[in-house]
C-alpha positions as a LaTeX table, in Angstrom:
\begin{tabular}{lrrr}
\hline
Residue & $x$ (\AA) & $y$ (\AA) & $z$ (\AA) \\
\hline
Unk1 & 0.00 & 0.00 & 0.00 \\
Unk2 & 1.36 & 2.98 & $-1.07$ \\
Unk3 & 0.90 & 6.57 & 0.85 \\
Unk4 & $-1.42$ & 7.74 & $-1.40$ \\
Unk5 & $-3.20$ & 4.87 & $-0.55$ \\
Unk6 & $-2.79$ & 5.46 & 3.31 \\
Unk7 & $-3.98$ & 8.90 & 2.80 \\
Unk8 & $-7.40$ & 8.23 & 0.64 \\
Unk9 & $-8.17$ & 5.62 & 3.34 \\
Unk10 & $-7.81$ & 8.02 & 6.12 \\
Unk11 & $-9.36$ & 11.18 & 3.75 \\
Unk12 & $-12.77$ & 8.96 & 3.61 \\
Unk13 & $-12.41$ & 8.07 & 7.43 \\
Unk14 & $-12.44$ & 11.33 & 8.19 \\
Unk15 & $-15.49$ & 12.54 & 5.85 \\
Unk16 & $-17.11$ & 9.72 & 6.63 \\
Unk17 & $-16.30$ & 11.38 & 11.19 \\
Unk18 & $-17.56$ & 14.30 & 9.97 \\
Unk19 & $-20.72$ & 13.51 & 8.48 \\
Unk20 & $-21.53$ & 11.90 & 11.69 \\
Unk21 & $-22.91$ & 8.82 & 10.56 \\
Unk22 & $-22.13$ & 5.85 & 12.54 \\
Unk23 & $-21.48$ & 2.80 & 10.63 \\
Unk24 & $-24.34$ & 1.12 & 12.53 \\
Unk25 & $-23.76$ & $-3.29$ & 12.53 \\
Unk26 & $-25.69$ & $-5.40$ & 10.04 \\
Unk27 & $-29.15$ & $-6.81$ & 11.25 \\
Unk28 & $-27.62$ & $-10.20$ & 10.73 \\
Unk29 & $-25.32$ & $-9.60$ & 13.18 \\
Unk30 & $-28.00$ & $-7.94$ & 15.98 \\
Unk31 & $-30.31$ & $-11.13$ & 15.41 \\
Unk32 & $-27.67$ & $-13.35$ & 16.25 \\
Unk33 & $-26.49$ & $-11.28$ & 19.51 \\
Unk34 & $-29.86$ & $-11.28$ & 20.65 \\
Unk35 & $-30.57$ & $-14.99$ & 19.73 \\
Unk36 & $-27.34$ & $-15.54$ & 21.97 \\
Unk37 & $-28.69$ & $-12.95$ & 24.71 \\
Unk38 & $-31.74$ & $-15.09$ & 25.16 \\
Unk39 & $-30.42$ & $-18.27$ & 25.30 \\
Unk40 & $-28.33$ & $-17.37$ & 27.47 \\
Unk41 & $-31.46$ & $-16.37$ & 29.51 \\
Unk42 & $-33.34$ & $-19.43$ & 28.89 \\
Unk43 & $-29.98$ & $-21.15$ & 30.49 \\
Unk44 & $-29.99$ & $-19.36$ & 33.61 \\
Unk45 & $-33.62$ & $-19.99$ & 34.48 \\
Unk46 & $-33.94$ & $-23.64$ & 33.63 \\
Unk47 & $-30.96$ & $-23.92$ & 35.83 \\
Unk48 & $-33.24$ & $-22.30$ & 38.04 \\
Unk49 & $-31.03$ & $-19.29$ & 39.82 \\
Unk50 & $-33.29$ & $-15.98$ & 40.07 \\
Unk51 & $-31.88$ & $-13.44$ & 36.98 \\
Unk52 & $-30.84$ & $-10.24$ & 38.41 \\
Unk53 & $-30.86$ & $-7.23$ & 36.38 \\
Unk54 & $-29.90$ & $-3.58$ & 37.62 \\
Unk55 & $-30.58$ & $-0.23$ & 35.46 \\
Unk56 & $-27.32$ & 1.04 & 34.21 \\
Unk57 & $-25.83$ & 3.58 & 36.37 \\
Unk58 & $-27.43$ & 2.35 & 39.41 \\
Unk59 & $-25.79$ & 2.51 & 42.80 \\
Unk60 & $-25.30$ & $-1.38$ & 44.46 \\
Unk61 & $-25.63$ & $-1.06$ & 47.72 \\
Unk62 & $-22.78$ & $-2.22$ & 49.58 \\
Unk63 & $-22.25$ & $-3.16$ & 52.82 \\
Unk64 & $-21.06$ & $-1.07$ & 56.16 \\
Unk65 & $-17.72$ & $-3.22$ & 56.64 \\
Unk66 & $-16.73$ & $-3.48$ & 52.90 \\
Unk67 & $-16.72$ & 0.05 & 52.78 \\
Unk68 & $-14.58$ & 0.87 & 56.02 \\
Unk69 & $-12.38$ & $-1.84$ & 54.64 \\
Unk70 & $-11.99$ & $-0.20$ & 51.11 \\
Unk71 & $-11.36$ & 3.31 & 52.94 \\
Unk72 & $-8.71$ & 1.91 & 55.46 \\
Unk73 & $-6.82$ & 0.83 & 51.62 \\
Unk74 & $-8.49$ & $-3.08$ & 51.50 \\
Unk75 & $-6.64$ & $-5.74$ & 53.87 \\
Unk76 & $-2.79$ & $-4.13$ & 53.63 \\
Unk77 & $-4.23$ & $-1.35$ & 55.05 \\
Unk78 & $-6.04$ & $-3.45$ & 58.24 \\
Unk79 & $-3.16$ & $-5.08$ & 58.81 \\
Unk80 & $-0.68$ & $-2.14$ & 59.02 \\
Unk81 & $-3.39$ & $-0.48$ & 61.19 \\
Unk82 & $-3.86$ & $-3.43$ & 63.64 \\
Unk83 & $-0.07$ & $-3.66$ & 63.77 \\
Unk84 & 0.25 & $-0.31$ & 64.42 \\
Unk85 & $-2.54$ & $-0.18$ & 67.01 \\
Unk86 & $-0.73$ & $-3.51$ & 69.00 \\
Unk87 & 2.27 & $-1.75$ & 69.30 \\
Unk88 & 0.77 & 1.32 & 70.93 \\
Unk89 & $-1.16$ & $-0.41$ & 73.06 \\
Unk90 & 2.32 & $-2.59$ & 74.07 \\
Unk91 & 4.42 & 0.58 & 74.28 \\
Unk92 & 1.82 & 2.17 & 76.74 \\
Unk93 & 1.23 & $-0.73$ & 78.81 \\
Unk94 & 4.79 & $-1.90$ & 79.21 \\
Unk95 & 6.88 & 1.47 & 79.12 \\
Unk96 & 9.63 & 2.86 & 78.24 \\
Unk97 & 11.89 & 3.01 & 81.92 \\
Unk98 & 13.61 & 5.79 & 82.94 \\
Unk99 & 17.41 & 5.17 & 81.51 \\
Unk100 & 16.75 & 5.98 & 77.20 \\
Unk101 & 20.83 & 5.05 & 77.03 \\
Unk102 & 21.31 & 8.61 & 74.82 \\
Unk103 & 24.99 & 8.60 & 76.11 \\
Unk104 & 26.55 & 7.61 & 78.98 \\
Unk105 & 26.52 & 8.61 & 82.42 \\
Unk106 & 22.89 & 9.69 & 81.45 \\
Unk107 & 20.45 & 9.15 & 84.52 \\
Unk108 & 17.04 & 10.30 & 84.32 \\
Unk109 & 15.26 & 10.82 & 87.40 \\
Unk110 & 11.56 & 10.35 & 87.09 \\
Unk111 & 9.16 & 12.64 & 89.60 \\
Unk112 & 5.66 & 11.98 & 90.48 \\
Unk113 & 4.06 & 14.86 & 89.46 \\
Unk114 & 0.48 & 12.97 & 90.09 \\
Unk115 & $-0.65$ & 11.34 & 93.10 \\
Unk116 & $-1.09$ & 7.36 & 93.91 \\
Unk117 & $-4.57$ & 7.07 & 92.55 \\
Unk118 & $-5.40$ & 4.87 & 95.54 \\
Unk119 & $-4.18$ & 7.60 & 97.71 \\
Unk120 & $-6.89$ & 9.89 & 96.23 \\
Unk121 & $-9.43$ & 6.88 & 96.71 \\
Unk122 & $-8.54$ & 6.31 & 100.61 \\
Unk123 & $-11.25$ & 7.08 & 102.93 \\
Unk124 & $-10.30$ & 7.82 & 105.92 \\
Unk125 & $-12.21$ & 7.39 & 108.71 \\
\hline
\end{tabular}
C-alpha cells in the first residue's frame, strides 16, 4: 500500500467522522447477539437461579464493613493499622523506663508529678 493509498483511506475516514454517521452493525449480526442474549437467559432460568438485572448507572448497595475496609486501603491497610494499634497499646502498657541510654553517664530521674490514685481513693475514717 502505497501513501497515497494510506492517505485516501484516512481522507474517507475522516469525511465519513464528519458527516456523523455511525457505521451502525448489520441486522444479521444484531439477530444473532440477541438470539445468543436469550439463550443465554433461557440457560440461567432452567438452571433455576433468580436473573438479576440492575438499570445502568445504578448505585449497588454495599455493605457497612466493605466500605470501612476499602477506605482503610483493602486488607494491607487493616493489617498495618492493627499492627500499628498492638504496638501502641504494648508501648503504653509496658513502658519505656527511665534510663533511654542517649549517652553515657545519662540518669534520668523520674518525679511523680500525680498522686497514687489509691491515695486519692482512701477514705479515711
Amino acid at each position: 500500500m502505497s501513501t497515497s493509498d494510506a492517505d485516501r483511506d484516512l481522507d474517507e475516514l475522516f469525511a465519513l467522522a464528519r458527516t456523523g454517521s455511525a457505521a451502525m452493525p448489520s441486522s444479521e449480526l444484531l439477530a444473532r447477539v440477541m438470539a445468543g442474549a436469550e439463550q443465554a437467559l433461557q440457560d440461567v432460568a432452567e438452571a433455576g437461579r433468580p436473573i438479576v438485572t440492575a438499570a445502568p448507572g445504578a448505585v449497588v448497595p454495599r455493605r457497612l464493613w466493605t466500605q470501612v475496609a476499602q477506605a482503610l486501603g483493602g486488607w494491607g491497610g487493616i493489617g498495618g493499622l492493627a499492627a500499628a494499634s498492638f504496638a501502641g497499646l504494648w508501648l503504653g502498657l509496658a513502658g519505656v523506663g527511665g534510663d533511654f541510654g542517649l549517652y553515657p553517664g545519662n540518669a534520668f530521674t523520674t518525679d511523680d508529678l500525680a498522686p497514687d490514685v489509691y491515695a486519692l481513693l482512701a477514705v479515711e475514717e
